[in-house]
C-alpha positions in Angstrom: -59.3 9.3 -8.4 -57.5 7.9 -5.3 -54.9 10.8 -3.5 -52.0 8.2 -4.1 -53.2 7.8 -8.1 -53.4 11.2 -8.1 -50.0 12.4 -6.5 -47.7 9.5 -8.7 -49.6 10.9 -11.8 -48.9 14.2 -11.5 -44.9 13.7 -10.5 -44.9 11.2 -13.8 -46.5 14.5 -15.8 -44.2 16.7 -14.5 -40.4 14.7 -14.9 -42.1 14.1 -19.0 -42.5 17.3 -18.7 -38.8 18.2 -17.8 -37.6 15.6 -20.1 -39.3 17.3 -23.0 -38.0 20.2 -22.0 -34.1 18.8 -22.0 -34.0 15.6 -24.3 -30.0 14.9 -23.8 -31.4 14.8 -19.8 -32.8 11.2 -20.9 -30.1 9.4 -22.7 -27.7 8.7 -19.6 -30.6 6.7 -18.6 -31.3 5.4 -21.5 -27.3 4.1 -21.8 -27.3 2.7 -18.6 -30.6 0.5 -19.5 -29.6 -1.2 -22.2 -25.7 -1.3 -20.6 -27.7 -3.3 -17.8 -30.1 -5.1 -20.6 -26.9 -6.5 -22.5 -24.9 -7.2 -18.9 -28.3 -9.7 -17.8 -28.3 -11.5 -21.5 -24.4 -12.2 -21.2 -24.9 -13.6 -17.9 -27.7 -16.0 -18.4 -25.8 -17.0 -21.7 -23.1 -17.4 -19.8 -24.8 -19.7 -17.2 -26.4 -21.4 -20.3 -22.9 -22.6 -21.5 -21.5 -23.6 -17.9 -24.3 -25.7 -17.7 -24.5 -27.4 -21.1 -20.5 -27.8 -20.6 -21.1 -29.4 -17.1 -23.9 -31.8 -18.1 -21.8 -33.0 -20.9 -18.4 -33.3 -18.9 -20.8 -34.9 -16.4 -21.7 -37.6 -19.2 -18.5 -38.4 -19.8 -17.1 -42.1 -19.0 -13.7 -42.9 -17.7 
């Protein structure tokens, strides 16, 4: 196995291992994930609208 393979594999084995050993340790994250998850789908729903709303203003004859 390559020294690099080798070295990220065992840090990933050792924070699962301190994870299992505190399971609240985890959850923060996990908050702050799905905080930033919902935040991105707001904004691109957001720029959906604006856009829909500007091509139709756009269309608009005076």
């Amino acid at each position: 196995m390559h020294p690099h393979l080798l070295a990220l594999w065992t840090t990933l084995k050792a924070r699962w291992e301190l994870l299992r050993q505190q399971p609240e340790a985890g959850y923060s994250t996990e908050t702050v994930l799905v905080t930033a998850l919902l935040v991105a789908a707001a904004l691109v729903t957001i720029a959906i609208i604006i856009a829909k709303v500007t091509t139709k203003a756009n269309g608009i004859e005076l």
